[in-house]
C-alpha positions in Angstrom: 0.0 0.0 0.0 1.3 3.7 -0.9 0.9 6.2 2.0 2.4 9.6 2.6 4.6 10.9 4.9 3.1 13.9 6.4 5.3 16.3 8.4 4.9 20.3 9.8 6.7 23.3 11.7 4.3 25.2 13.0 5.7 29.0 14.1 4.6 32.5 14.4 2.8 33.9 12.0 4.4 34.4 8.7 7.8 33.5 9.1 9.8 31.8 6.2 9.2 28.7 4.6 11.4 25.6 5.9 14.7 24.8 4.6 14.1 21.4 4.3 12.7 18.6 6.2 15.3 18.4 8.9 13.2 21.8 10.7 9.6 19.5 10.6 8.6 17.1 12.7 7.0 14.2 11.7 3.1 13.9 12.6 1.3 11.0 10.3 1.9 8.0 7.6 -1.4 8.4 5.8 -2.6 5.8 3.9 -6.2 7.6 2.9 -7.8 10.9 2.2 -8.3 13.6 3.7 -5.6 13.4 6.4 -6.6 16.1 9.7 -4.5 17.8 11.7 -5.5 19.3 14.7 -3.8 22.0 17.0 -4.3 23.7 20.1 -6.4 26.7 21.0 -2.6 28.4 21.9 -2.0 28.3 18.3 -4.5 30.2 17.0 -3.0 32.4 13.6 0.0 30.7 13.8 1.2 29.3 10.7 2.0 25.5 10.1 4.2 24.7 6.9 3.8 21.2 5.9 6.3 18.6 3.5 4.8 15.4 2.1 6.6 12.1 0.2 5.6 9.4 -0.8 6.3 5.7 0.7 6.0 3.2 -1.8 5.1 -0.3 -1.1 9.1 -1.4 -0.7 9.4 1.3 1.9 11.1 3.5 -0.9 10.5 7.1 0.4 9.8 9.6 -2.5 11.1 13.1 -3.1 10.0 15.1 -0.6 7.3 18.4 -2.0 7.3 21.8 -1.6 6.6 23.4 1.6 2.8 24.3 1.9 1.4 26.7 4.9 -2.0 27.7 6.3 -2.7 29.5 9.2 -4.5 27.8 12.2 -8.1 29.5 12.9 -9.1 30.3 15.9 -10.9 27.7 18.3 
């Protein structure tokens, strides 16, 4: 089965994207659609960026993708 490696920083509002996947952590392997994430009322309008790959069926991780952000609403 194919899942995807889900990982996130999640900071002040609008700082930078991440360098790269060492400044994540890792949250989920998901292996279906759509994937939640859920934060704490103490992050309201902070901004998570999150990096995704691939794991194939072999354990073979993927590339990883571009950061992606959204901003945590308030609870």
């Amino acid at each position: 089965m194919i899942s995807t490696d889900v990982w996130v920083r999640v900071a002040a509002p609008a700082p930078g994207p991440p360098g790269g996947p060492a400044e994540l952590g890792f949250v989920l392997l998901s292996t279906r659609t759509p994937a939640v994430g859920e934060f704490s009322g103490g992050q309201s309008g902070q901004t998570p960026h999150y990096m995704l790959r691939w794991i194939g069926t072999r354990a073979e991780a993927g590339p990883w993708s571009e950061a992606a952000r959204a901003t945590v609403g308030a609870q």
